[in-house]
N, C-alpha and C positions, 0 to 999 in steps of 0.2 A: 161440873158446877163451878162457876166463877165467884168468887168473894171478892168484895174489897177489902183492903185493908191497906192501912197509912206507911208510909214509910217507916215513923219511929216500931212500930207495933211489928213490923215487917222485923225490923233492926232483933226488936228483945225477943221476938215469938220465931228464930228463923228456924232453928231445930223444929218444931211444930211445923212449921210453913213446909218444910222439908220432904217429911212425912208425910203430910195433907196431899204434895205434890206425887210424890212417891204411890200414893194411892188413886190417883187418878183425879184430885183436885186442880185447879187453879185458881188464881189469884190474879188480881188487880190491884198493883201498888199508886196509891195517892201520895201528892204531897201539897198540902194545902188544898185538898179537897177535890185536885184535878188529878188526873188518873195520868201515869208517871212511866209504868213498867208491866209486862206480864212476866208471870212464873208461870210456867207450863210443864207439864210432861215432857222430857226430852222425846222418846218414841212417838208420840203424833204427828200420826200424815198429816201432811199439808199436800192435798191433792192439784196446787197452784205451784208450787214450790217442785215438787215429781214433776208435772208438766215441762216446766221453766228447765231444771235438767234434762228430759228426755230429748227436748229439743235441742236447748245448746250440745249434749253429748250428739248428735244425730250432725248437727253441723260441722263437729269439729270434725267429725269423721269423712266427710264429704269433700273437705278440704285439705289440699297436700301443705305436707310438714314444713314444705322449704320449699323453697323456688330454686331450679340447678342456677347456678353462678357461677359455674366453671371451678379453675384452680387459680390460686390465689400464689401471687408472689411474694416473695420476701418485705417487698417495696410498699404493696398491699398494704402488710399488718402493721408492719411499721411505718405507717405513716409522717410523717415528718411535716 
């Protein structure tokens, strides 16, 4: 269940907010009426967000770490 509730009210009530969250609430923070912020459950899947990883994790693997460049001379690293 999502609530609103204002940023000051956010401010004094956050122990409560806390809690509320803690138990599977969330929140909608306002600030002059316009919605500002979510407080959510940290553990909620975001079944977009798993995706977004599986793939980039999928990619990275697909692709080599380095490209060979040989052996590098003195001259190399210290450039001049």
């Amino acid at each position: 269940m999502k609530r609103a509730i204002s940023a000051a009210d956010a401010n004094r009530r956050f122990s409560e907010v806390l809690r509320g969250v803690r138990d599977g609430g969330s929140y909608i923070v306002t600030s002059h009426g316009k919605p500002i912020a979510k407080i959510i459950p940290i553990d909620t899947r975001d079944p977009v967000r798993e995706a977004a990883k599986r793939a980039l994790l999928a990619r990275l693997r697909s692709q080599p770490a380095t490209k060979p460049i040989g052996r590098w001379t003195r001259d190399d690293i210290h450039e001049r």
